[in-house]
Every structure is written in structure tokens, then in C-alpha cells.
NUTORLUM-188466 format. One record per atom (N, C-alpha, C, O): residue in three letters; x, y, z. Coordinates in steps of 0.02 Angstrom, whole numbers, padded with zeros to 5 digits, always signed. Layout:
N
ALAXYZ ...
This chain:
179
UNK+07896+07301+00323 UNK+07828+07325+00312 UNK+07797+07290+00252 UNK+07740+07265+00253 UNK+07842+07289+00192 UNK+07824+07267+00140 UNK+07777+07182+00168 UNK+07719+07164+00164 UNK+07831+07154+00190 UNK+07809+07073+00212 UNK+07760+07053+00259 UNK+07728+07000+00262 UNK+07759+07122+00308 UNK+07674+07128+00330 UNK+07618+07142+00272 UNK+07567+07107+00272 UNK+07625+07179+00236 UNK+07587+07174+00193 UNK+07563+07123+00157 UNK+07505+07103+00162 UNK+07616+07092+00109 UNK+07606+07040+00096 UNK+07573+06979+00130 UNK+07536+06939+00100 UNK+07590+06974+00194 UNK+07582+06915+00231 UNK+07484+06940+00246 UNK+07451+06891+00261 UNK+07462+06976+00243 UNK+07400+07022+00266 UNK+07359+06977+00205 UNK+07312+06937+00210 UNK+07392+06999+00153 UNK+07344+07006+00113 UNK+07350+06933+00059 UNK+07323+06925+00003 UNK+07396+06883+00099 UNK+07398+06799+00091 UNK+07350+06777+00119 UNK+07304+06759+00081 UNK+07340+06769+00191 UNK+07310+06758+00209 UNK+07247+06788+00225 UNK+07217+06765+00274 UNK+07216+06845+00184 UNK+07151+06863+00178 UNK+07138+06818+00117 UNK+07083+06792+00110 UNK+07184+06808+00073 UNK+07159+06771+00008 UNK+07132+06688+00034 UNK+07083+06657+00013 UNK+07183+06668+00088 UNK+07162+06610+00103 UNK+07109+06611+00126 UNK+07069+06571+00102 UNK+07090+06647+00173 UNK+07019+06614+00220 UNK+06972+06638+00167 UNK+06918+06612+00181 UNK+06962+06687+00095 UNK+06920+06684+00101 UNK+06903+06650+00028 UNK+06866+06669-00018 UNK+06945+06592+00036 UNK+06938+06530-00019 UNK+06917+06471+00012 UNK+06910+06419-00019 UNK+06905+06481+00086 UNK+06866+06429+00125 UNK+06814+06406+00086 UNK+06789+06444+00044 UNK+06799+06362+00093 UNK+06731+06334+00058 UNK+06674+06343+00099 UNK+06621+06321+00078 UNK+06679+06381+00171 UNK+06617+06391+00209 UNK+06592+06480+00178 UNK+06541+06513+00174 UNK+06646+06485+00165 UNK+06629+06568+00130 UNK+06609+06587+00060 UNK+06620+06547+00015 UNK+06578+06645+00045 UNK+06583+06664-00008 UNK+06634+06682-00023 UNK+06680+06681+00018 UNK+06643+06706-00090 UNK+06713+06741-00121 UNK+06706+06807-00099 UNK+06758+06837-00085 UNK+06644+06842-00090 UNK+06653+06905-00048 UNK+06673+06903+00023 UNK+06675+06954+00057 UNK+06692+06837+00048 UNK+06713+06803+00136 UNK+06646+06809+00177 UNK+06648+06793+00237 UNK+06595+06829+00154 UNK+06554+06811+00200 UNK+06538+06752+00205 UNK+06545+06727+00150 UNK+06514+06702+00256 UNK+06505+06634+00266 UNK+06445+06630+00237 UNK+06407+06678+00235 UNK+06430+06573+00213 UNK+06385+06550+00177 UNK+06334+06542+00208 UNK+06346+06514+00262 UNK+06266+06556+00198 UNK+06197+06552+00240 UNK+06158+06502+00200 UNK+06162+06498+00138 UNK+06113+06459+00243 UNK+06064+06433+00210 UNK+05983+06430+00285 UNK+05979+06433+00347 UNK+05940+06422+00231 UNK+05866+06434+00272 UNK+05836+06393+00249 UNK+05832+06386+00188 UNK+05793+06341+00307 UNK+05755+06323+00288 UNK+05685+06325+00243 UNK+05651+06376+00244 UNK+05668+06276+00209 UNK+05607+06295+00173 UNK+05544+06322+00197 UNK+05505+06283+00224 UNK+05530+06379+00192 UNK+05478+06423+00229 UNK+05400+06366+00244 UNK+05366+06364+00295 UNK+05390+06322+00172 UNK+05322+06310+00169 UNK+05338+06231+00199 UNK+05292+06208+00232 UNK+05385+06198+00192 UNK+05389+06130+00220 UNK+05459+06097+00239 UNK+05491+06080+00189 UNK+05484+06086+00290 UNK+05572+06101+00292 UNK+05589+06013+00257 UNK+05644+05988+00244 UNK+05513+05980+00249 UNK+05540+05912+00221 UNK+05564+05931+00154 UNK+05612+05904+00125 UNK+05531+05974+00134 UNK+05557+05990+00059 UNK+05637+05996+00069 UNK+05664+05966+00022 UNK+05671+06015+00099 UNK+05750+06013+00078 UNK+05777+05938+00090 UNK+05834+05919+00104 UNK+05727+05907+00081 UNK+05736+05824+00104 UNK+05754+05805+00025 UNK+05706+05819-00010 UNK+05816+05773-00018 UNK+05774+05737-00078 UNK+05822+05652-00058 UNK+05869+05630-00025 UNK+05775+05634-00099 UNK+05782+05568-00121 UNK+05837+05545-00160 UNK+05827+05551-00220 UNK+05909+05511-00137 UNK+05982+05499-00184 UNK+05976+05412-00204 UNK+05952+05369-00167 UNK+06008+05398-00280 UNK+06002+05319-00265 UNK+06071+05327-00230 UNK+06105+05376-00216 UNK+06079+05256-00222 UNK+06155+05244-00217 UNK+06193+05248-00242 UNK+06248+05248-00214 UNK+06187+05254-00313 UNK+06261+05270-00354 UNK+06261+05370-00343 UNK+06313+05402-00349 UNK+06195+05404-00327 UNK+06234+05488-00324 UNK+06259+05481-00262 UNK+06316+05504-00258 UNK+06227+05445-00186 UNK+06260+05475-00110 UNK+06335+05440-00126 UNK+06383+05468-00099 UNK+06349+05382-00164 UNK+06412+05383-00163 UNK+06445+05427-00195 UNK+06502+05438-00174 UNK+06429+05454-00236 UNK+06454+05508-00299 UNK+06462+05582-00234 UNK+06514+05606-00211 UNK+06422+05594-00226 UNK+06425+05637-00160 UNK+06489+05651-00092 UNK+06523+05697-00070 UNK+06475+05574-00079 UNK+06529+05565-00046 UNK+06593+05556-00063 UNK+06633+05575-00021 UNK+06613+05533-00111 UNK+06664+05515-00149 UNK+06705+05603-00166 UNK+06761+05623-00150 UNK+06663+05629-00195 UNK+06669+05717-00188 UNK+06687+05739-00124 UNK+06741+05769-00122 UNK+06665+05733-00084 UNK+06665+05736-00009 UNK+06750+05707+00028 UNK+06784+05735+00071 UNK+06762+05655-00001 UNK+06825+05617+00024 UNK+06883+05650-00018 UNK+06930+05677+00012 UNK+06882+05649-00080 UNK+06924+05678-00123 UNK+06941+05768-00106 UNK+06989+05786-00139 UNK+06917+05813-00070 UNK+06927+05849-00038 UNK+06929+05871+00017 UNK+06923+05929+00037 UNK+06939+05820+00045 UNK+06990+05805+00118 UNK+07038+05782+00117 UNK+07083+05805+00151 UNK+07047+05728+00078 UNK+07120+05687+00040 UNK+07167+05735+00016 UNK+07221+05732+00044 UNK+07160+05787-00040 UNK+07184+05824-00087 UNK+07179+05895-00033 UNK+07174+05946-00067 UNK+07179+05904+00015 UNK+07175+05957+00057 UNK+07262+05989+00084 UNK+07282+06039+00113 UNK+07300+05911+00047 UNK+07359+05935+00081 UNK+07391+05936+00142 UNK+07453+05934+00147 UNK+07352+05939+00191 UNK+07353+05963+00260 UNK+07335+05909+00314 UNK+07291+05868+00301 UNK+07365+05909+00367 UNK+07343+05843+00409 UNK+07271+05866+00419 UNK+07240+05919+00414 UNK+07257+05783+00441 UNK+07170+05760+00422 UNK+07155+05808+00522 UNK+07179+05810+00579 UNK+07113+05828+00491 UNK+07073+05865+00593 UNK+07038+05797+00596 UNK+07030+05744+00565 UNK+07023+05826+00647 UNK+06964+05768+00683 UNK+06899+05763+00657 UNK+06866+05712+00645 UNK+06881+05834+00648 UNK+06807+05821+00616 UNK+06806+05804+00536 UNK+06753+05786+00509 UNK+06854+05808+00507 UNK+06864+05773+00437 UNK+06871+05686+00457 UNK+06843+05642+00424 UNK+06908+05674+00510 UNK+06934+05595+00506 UNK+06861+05536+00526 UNK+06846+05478+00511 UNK+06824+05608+00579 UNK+06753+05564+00589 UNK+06706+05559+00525 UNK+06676+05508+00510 UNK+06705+05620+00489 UNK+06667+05613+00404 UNK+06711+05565+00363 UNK+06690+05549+00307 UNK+06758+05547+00380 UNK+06793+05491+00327 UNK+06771+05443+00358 UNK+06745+05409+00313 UNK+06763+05415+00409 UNK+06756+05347+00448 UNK+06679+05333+00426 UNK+06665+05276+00409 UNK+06623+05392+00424 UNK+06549+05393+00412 UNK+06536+05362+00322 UNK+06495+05318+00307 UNK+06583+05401+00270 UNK+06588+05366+00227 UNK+06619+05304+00211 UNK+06613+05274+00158 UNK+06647+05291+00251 UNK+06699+05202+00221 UNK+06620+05169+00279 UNK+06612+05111+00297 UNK+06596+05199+00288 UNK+06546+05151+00352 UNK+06471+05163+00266 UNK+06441+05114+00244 UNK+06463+05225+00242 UNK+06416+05203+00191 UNK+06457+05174+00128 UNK+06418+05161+00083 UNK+06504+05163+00117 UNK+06511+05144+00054 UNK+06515+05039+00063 UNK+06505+04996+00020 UNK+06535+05031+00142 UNK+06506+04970+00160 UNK+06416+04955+00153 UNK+06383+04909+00128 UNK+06399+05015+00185 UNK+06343+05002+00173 UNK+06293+04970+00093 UNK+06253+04925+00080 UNK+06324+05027+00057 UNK+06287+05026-00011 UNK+06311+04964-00033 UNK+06265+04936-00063 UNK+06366+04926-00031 UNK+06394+04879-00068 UNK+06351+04804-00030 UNK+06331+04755-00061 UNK+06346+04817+00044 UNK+06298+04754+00061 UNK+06224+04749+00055 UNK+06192+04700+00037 UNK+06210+04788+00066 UNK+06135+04821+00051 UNK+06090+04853+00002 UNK+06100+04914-00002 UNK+06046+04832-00035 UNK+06005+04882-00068 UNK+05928+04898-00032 UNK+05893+04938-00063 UNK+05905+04875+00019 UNK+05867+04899+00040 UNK+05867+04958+00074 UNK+05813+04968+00102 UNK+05917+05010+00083 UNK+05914+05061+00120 UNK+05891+05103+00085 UNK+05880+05087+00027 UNK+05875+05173+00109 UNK+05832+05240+00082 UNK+05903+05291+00076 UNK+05930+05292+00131 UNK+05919+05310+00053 UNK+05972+05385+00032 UNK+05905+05442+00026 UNK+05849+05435+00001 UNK+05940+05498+00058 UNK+05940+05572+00038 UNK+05983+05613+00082 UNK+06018+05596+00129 UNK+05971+05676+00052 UNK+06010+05729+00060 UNK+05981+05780+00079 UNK+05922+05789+00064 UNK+06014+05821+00114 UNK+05990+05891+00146 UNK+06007+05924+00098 UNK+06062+05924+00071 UNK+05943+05968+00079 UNK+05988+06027+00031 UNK+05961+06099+00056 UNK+05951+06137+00009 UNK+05950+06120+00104 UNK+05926+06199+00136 UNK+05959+06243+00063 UNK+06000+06233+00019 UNK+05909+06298+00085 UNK+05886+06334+00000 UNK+05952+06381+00038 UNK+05950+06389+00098 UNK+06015+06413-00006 UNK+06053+06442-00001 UNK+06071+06481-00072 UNK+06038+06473-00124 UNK+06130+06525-00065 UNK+06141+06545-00137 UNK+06174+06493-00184 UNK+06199+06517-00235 UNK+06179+06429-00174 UNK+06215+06370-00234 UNK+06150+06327-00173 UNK+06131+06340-00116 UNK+06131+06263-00234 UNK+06132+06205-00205 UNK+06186+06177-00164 UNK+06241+06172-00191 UNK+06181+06163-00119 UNK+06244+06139-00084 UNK+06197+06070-00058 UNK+06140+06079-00036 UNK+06227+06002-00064 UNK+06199+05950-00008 UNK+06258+05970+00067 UNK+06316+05990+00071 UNK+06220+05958+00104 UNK+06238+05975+00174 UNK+06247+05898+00209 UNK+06289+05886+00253 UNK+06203+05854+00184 UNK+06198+05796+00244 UNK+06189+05737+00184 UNK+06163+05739+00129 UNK+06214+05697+00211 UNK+06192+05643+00158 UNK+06156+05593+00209 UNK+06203+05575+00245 UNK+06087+05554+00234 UNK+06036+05516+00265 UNK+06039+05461+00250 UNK+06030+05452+00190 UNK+06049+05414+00281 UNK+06045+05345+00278 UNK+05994+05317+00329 UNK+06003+05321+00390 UNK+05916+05279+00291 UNK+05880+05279+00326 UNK+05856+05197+00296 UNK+05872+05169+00244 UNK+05821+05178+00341 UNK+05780+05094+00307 UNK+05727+05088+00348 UNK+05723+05108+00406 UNK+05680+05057+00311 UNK+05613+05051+00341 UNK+05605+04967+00361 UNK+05618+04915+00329 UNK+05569+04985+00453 UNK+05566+04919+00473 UNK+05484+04928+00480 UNK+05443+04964+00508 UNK+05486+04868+00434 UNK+05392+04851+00421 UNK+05364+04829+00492 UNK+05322+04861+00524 UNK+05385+04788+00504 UNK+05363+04759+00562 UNK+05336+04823+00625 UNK+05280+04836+00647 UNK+05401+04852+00639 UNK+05375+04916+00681 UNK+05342+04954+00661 UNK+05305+04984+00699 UNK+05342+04965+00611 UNK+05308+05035+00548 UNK+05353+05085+00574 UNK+05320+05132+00598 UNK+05411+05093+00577 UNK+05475+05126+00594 UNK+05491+05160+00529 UNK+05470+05130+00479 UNK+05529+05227+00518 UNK+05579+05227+00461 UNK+05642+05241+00506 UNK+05648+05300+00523 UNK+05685+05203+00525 UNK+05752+05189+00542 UNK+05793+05254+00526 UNK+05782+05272+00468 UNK+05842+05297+00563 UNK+05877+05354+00513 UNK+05953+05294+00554 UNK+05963+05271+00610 UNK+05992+05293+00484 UNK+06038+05222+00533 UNK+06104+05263+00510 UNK+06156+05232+00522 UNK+06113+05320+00482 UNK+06173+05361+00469 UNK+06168+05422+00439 UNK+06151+05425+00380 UNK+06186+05497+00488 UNK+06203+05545+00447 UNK+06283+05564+00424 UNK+06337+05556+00453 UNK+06269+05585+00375 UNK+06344+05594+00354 UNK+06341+05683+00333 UNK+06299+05708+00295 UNK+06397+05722+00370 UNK+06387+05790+00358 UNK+06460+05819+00308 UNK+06521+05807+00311 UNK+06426+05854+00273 UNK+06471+05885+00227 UNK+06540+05933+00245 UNK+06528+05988+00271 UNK+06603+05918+00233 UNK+06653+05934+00265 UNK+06669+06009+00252 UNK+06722+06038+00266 UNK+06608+06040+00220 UNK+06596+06115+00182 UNK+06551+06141+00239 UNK+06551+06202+00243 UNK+06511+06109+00284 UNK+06464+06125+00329 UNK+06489+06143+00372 UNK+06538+06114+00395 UNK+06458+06213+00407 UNK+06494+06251+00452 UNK+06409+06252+00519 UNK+06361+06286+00502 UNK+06409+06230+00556 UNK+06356+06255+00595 UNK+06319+06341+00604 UNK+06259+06355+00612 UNK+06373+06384+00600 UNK+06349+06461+00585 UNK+06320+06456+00520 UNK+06296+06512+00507 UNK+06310+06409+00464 UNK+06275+06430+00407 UNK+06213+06415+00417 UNK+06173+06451+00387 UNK+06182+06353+00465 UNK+06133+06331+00480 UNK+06126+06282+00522 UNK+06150+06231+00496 UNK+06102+06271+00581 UNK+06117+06231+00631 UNK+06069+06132+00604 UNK+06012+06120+00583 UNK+06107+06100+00614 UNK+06092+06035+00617 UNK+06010+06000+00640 UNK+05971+05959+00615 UNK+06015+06040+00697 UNK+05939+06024+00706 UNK+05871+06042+00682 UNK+05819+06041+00715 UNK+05876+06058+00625 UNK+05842+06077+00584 UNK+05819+06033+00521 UNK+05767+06029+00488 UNK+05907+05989+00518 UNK+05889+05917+00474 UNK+05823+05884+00506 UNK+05770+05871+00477 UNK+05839+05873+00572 UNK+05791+05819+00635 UNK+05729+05844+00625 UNK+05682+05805+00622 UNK+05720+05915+00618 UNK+05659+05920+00599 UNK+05622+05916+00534 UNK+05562+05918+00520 UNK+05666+05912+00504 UNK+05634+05897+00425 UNK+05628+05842+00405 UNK+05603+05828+00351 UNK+05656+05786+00461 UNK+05650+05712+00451 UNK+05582+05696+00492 UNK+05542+05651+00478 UNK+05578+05744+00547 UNK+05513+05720+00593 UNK+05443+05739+00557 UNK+05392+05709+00574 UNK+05440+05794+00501 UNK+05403+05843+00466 UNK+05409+05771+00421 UNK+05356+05738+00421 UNK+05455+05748+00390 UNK+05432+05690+00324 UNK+05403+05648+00349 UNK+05365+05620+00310 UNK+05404+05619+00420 UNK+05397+05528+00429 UNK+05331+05566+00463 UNK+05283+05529+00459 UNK+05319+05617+00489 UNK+05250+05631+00528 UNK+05211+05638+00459 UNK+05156+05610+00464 UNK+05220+05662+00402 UNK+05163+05669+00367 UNK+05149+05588+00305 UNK+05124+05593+00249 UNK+05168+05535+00330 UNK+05177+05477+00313 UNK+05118+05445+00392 UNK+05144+05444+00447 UNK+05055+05425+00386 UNK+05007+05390+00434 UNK+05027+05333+00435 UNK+05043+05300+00386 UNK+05029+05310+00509 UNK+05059+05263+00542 UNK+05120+05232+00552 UNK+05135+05182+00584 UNK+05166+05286+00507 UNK+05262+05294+00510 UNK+05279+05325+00574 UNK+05257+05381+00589 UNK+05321+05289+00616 UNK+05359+05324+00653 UNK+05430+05354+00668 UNK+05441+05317+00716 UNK+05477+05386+00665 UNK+05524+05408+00668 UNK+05564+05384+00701 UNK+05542+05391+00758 UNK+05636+05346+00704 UNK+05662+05296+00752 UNK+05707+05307+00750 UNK+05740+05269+00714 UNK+05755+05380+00793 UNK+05840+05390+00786 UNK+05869+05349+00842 UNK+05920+05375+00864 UNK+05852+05290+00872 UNK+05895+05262+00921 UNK+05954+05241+00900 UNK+06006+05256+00929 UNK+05951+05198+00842 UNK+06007+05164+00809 UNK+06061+05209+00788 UNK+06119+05190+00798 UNK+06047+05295+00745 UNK+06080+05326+00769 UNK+06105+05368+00822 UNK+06157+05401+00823 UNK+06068+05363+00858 UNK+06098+05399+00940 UNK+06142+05370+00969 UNK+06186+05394+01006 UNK+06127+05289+00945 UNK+06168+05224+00983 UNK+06249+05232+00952 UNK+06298+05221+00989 UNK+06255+05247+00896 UNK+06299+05244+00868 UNK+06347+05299+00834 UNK+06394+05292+00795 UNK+06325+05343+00856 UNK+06356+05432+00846 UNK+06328+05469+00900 UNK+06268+05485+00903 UNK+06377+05486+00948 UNK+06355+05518+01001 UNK+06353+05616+00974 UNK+06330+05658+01013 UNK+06375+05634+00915 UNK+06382+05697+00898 UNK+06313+05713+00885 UNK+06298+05769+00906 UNK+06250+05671+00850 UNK+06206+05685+00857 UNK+06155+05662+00897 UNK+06098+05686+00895 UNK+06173+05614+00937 UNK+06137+05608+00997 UNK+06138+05669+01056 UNK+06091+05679+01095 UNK+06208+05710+01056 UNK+06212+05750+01110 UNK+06180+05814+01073 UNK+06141+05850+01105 UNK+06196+05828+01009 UNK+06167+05888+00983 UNK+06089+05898+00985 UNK+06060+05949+01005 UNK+06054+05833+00959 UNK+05981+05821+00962 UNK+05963+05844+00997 UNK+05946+05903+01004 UNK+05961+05774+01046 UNK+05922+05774+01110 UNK+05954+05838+01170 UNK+05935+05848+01228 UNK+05993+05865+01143 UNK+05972+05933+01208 UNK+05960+05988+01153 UNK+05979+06046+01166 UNK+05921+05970+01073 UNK+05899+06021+01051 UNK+05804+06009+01081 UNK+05761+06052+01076 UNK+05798+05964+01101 UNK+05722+05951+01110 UNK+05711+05996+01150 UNK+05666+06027+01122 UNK+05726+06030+01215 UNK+05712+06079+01274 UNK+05703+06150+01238 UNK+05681+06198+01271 UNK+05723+06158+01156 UNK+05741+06240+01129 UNK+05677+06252+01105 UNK+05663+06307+01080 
């Protein structure tokens, strides 16, 4: 009995040191910005989204535990921006930050503007390995990117390159457009 006990009340300590939870175990909520959802949009150079990410990798690494799948695809998204930042300085960084009880970044945006089209390119999201979809669903970023580049005249919004190249948010997206 004793070791049921114990064992009860181990593993209540564990889950509710999850990082999707509070310390009271409720899961963490976040809401969009009531007056403009671009506002949870900000602007990162390259030395914070790596700083970000780097945070991001270092607690998946140090996790102890074999890598899941949805950690091994957020590791592959960062060794794909930290290529990025090192060949490139023309790209755009930001971050999702939906208003919650902590700042939390949720997404880190990799975007570049093609003049020619009058495009702003979104060419990589990268999602936080703390991000739980029950705290706030994804398609909500898409709209706070469509809310920034729509209130920018004669910018158009251009996720092909990522649709082309991450089918997680190509399939999530585009069958969020019908909701």
C-alpha cells in the first residue's frame, strides 16, 4: 500500500512539472490579442531566434529521455535555422508570443521579402517543444501573419514555400481554411 502511495504521488509530481502545465497542473492557456492578433507577432534579430532556439534544443538534449518524434522534427527545424542565419542576413525573424500567464514564445517565423512579387515569403515555422495545441491552436499564428501582411498595402502573404516543405502545417492550415 505504502508503494502505491508513493508511486501516486511520484508521478503526480512528475506530470505536473511538465512544462505544458502550471505548478497547480493545470495546462497552460494562452489567447489571442483581443484588439490585433498581429500584435503577438514581434520582431527577433538573429542573434535572440537563435538564443531562443538554442534554449529550445538544450531542453530536449538534457531531457534525458529518448528524443519522440515531435522533438526530432523541432531539432531538424532548428539545425535547418541555424543554417539559415549563418548563410543569410536578409531574412525577417519573429516570434509568437499569445498573451498567457508568463511570456512564453510559442513559434519562432522565418520569413523574407520577395520585392519583385511584393510577397512576404513565411519560409519556416519553428514550434516550441513547451507548445501543447490544447493551450492554443496553431492556426491562429496564420492568422496573425495574414492580419500583419494584410495591413501592409500591396504585400501579399506567400505560405507555399512553407506548405512545400512541412507538410504539418500545410495539412493543419489549409483544412483550417473551411473552420
Amino acid at each position: 500500500m505504502k508503494s502505491i502511495l508513493l508511486l501516486i504521488f511520484f508521478l503526480s509530481t512528475v506530470l505536473s512539472l511538465n512544462p505544458i502545465h502550471l505548478p497547480s497542473g493545470n495546462n497552460r492557456e494562452y489567447r489571442i490579442n483581443p484588439i490585433s492578433r498581429a500584435n503577438d507577432l514581434n520582431l527577433l534579430t538573429p542573434c535572440k531566434a537563435r538564443f531562443i532556439a538554442r534554449h529550445w534544443e538544450n531542453n530536449i538534449m538534457s531531457s534525458g529521455k529518448e528524443i519522440m518524434k515531435e522533438d526530432a522534427h523541432i531539432l531538424l527545424r532548428i539545425d535547418d535555422l541555424y543554417r539559415n542565419i549563418e548563410d543569410d542576413n536578409v531574412n525577417i525573424y519573429m516570434s509568437w508570443t499569445p498573451n498567457g500567464v508568463s511570456s512564453d514564445v510559442l513559434f519562432v517565423i522565418v520569413g523574407e521579402i520577395n520585392h519583385d512579387e511584393k510577397d512576404f515569403v513565411i519560409t519556416m515555422v519553428i514550434q516550441s517543444p513547451f507548445w501543447d495545441s490544447c493551450q492554443i491552436e496553431s492556426e491562429h499564428l496564420k492568422y496573425a501573419l495574414e492580419e500583419l501582411v494584410g495591413g501592409i498595402g500591396g504585400v501579399s502573404l506567400d505560405m507555399s514555400y512553407l506548405y512545400a516543405n512541412d507538410s504539418r502545417f500545410r495539412l493543419s492550415w489549409i483544412s483550417a481554411i473551411g473552420k
